[in-house]
Backbone as JSON Lines, residues from 0, in Angstrom:
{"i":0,"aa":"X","n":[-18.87,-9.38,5.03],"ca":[-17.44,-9.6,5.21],"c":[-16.65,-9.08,4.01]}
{"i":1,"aa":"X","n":[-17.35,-9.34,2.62],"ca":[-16.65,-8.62,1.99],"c":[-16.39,-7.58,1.36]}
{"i":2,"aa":"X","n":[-17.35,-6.84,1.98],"ca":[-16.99,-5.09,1.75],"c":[-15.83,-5.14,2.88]}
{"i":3,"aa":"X","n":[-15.14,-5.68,3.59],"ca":[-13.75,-5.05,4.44],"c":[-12.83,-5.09,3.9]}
{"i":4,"aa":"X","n":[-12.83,-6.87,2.77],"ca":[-11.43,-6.71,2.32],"c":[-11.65,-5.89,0.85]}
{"i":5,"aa":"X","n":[-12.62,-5.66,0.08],"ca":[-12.67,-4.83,-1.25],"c":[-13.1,-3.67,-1.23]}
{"i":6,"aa":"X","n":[-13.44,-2.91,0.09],"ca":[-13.25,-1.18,-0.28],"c":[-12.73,-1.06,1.18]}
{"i":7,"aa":"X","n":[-13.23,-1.64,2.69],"ca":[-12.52,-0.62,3.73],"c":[-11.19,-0.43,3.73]}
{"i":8,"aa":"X","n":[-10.77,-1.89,4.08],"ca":[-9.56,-1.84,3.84],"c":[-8.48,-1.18,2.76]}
{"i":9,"aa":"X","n":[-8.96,-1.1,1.53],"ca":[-8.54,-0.68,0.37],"c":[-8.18,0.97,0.88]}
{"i":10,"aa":"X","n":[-9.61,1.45,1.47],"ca":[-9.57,2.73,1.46],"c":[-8.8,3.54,2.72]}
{"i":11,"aa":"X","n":[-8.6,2.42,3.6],"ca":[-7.59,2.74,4.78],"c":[-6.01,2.63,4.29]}
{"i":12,"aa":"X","n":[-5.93,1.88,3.26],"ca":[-4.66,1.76,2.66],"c":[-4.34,3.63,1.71]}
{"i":13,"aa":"X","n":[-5.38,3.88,1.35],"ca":[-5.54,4.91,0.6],"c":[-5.09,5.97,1.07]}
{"i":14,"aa":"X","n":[-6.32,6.02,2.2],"ca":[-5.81,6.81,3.6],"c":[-4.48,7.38,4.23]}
{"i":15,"aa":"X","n":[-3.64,6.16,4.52],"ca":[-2.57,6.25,5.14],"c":[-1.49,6.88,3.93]}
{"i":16,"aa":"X","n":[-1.62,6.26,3.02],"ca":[-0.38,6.55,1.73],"c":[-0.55,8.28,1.61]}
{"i":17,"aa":"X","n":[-1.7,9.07,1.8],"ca":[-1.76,10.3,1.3],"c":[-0.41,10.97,1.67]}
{"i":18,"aa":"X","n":[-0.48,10.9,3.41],"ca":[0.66,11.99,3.92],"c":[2.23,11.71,3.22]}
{"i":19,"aa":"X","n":[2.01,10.36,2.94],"ca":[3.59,9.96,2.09],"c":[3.35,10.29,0.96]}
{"i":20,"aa":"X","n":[2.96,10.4,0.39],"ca":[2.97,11.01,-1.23],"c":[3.3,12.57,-0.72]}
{"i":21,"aa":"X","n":[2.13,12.97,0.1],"ca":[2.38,14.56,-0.12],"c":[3.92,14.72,0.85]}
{"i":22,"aa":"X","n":[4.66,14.3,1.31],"ca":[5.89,14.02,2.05],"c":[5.62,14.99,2.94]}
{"i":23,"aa":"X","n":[4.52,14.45,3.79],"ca":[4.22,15.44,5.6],"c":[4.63,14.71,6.77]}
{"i":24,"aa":"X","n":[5.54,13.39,6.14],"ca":[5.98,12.71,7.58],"c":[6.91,12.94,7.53]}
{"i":25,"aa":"X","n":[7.55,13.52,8.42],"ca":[9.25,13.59,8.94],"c":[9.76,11.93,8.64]}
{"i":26,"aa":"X","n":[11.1,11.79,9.1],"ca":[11.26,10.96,9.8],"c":[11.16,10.36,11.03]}
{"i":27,"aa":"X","n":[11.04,8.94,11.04],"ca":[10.52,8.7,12.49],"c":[10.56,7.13,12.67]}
{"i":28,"aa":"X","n":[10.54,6.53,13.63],"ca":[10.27,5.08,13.79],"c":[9.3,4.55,13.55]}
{"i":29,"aa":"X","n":[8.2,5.13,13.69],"ca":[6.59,5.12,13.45],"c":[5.47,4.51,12.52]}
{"i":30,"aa":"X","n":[5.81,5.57,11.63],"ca":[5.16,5.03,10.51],"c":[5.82,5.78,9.11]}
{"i":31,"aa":"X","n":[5.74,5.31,8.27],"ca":[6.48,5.57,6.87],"c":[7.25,4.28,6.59]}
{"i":32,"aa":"X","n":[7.82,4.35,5.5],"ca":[8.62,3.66,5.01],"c":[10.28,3.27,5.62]}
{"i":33,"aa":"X","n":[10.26,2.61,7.24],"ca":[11.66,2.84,7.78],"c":[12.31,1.61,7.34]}
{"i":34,"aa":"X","n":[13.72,1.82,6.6],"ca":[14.52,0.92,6.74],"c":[15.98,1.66,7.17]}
{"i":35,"aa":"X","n":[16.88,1.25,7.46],"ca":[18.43,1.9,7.69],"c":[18.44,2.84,6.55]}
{"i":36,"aa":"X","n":[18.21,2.67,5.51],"ca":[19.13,3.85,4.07],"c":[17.45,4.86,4.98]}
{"i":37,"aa":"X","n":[16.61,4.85,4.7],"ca":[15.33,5.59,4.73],"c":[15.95,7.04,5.72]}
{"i":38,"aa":"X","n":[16.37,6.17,7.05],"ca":[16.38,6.79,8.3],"c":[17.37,7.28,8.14]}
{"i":39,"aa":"X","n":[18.93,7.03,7.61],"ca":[19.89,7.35,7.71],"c":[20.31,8.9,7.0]}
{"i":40,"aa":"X","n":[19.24,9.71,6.05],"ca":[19.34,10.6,5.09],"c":[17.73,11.21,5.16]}
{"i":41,"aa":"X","n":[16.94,12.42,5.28],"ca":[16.27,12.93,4.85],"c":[15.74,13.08,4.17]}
{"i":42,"aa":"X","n":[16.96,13.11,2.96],"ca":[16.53,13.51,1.56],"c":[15.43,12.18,0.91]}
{"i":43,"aa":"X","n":[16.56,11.16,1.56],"ca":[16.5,9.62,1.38],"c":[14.55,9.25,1.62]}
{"i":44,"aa":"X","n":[14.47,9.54,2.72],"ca":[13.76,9.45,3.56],"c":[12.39,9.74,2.86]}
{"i":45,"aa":"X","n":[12.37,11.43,2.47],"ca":[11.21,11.67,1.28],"c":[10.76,10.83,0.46]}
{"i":46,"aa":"X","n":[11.93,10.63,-0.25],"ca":[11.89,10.48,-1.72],"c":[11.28,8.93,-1.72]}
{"i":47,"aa":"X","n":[11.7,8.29,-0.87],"ca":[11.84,6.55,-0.72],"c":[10.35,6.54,-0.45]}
{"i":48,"aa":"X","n":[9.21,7.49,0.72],"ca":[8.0,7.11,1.36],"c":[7.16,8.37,0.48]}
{"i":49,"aa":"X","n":[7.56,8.95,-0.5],"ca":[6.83,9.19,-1.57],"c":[6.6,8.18,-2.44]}
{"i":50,"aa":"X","n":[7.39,7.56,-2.9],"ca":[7.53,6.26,-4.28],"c":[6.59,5.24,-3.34]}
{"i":51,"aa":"X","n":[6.89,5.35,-1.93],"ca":[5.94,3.92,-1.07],"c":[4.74,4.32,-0.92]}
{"i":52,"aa":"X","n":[4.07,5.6,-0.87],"ca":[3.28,5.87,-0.61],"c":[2.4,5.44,-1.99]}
{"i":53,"aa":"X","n":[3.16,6.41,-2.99],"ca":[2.29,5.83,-4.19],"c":[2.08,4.88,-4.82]}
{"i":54,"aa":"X","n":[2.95,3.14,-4.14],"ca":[2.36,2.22,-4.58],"c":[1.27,1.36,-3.42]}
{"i":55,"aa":"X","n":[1.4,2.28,-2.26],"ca":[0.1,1.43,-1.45],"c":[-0.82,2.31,-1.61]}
{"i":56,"aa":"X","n":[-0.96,3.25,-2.83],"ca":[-2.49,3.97,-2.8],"c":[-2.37,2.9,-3.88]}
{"i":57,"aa":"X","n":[-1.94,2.86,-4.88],"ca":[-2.36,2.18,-6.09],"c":[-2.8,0.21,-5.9]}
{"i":58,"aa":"X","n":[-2.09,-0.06,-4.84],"ca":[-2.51,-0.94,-4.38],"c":[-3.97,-1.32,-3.61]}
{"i":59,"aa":"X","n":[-3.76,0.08,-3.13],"ca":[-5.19,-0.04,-2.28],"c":[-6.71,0.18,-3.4]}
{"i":60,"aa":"X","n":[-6.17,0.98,-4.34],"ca":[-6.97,1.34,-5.97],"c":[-7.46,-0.34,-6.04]}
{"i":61,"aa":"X","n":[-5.84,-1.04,-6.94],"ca":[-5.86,-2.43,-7.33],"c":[-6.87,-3.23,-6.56]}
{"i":62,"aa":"X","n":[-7.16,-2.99,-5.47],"ca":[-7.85,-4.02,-4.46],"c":[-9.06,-4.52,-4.51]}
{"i":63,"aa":"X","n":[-9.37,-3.04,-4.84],"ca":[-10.84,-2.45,-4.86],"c":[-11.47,-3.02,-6.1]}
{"i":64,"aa":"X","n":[-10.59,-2.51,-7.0],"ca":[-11.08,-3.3,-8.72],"c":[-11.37,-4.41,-8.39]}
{"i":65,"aa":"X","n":[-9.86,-5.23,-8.17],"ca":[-9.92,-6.56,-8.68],"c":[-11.15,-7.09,-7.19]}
{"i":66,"aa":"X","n":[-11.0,-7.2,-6.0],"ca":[-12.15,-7.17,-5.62],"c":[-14.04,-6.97,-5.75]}
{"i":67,"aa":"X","n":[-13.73,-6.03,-6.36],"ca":[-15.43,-5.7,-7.07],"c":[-15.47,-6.76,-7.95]}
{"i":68,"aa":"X","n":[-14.38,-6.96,-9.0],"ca":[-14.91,-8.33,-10.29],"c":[-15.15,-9.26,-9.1]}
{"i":69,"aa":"X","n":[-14.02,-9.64,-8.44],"ca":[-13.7,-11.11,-7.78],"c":[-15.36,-10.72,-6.94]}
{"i":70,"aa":"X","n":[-15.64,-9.97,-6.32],"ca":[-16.66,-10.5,-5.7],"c":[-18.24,-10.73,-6.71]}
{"i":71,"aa":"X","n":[-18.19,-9.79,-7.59],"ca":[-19.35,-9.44,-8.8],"c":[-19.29,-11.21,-9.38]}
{"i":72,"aa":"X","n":[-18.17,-11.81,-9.57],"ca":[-17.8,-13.03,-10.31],"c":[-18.4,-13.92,-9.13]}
{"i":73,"aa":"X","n":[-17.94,-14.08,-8.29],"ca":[-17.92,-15.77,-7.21],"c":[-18.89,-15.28,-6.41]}
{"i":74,"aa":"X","n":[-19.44,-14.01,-5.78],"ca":[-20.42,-13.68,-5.12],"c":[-19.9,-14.11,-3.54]}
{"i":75,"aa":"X","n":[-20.6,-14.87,-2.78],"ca":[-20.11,-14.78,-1.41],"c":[-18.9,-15.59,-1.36]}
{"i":76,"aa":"X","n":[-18.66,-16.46,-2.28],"ca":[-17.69,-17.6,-2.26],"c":[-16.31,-16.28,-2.68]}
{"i":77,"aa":"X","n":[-16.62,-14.81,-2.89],"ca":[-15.26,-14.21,-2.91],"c":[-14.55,-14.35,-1.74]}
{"i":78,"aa":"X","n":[-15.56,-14.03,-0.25],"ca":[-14.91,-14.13,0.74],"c":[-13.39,-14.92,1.05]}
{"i":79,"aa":"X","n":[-13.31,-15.94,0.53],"ca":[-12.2,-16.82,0.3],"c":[-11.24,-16.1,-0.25]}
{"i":80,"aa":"X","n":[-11.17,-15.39,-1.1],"ca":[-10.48,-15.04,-2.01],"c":[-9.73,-13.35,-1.82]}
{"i":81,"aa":"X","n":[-10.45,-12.84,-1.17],"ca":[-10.44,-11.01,-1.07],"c":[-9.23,-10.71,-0.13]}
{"i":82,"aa":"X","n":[-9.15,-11.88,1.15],"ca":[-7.97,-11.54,2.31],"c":[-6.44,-11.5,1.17]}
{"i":83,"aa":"X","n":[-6.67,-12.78,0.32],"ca":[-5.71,-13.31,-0.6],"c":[-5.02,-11.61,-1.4]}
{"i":84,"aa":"X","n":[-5.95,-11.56,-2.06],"ca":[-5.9,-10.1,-3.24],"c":[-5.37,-8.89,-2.37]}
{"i":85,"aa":"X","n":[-5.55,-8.86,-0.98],"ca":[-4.92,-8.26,-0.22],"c":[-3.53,-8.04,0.22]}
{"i":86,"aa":"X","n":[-3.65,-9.03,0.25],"ca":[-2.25,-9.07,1.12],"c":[-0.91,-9.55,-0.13]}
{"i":87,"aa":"X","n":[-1.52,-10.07,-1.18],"ca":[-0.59,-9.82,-2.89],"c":[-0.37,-8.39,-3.05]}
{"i":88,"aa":"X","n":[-1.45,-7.55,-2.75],"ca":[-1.39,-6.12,-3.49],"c":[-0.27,-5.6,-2.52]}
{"i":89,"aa":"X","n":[-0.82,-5.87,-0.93],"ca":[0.31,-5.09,0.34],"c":[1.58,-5.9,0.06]}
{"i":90,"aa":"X","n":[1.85,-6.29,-0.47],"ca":[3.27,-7.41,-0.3],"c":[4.21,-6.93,-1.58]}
{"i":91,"aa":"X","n":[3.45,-7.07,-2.96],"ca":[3.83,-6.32,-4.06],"c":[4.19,-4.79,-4.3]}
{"i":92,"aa":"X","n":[3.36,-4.07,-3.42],"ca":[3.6,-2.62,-2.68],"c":[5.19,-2.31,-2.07]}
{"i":93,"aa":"X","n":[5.44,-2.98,-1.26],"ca":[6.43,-3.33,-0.39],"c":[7.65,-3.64,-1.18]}
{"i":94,"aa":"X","n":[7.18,-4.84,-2.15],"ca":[8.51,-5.1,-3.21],"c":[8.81,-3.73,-4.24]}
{"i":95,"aa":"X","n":[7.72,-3.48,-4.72],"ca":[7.9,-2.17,-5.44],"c":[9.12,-1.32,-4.92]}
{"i":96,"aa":"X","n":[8.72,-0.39,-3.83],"ca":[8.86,0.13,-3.05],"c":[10.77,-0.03,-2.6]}
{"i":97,"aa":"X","n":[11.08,-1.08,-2.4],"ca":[12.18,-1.95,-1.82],"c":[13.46,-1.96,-3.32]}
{"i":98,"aa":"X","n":[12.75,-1.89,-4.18],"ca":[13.64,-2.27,-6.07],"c":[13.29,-0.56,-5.75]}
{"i":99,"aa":"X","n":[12.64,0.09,-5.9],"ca":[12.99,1.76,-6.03],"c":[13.52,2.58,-5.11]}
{"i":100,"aa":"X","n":[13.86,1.56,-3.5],"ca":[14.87,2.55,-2.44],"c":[16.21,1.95,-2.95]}
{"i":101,"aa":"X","n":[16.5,0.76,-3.45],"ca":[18.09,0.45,-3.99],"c":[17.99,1.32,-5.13]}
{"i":102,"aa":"X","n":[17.73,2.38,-6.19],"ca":[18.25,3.09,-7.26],"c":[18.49,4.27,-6.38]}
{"i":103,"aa":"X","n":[18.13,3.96,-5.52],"ca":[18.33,5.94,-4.55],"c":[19.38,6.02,-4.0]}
């Protein structure tokens, strides 16, 4: 169980962030970074699901680390703990992300 939440998952997070960093998603309803300012501007649009992209790779990085200690440390009793480290890293991602589309 807990190789899903300290590398698959991590690495599906990894995964997805590439095309937003390298800015190969248009705009769209879909997937990227949509909020009203995002959708409303192009330019916007890049720039905002580049900065998002590169904090859910680094998040998905973060996961993996702190996962490997957390599980190397508590052993199966990480299980408890790994969904947690998850969903801090995806949530903190998001806030990141949210404080760097208001300077745009």
């Amino acid at each position: 169980m807990s190789r899903l939440y300290d590398v698959w998952l991590p690495l599906v997070l990894i995964a997805v962030s590439i095309p937003l960093v390298l800015e190969a998603v248009p705009p769209n309803w879909i997937y990227g970074f949509r909020t009203a300012k995002t959708m409303s501007n192009p330019q916007i649009w890049y720039e905002a699901n580049r900065h998002a992209g590169a904090n859910l790779m680094a998040a998905g990085i973060w996961t993996m680390v702190l996962g490997g200690k957390i599980a190397g440390h508590f052993g199966a009793r990480a299980n408890a703990f790994l969904p947690l480290v998850l969903l801090v890293m995806v949530l903190g991602s998001a806030a990141v992300s949210l404080l760097q589309l208001r300077k745009m």
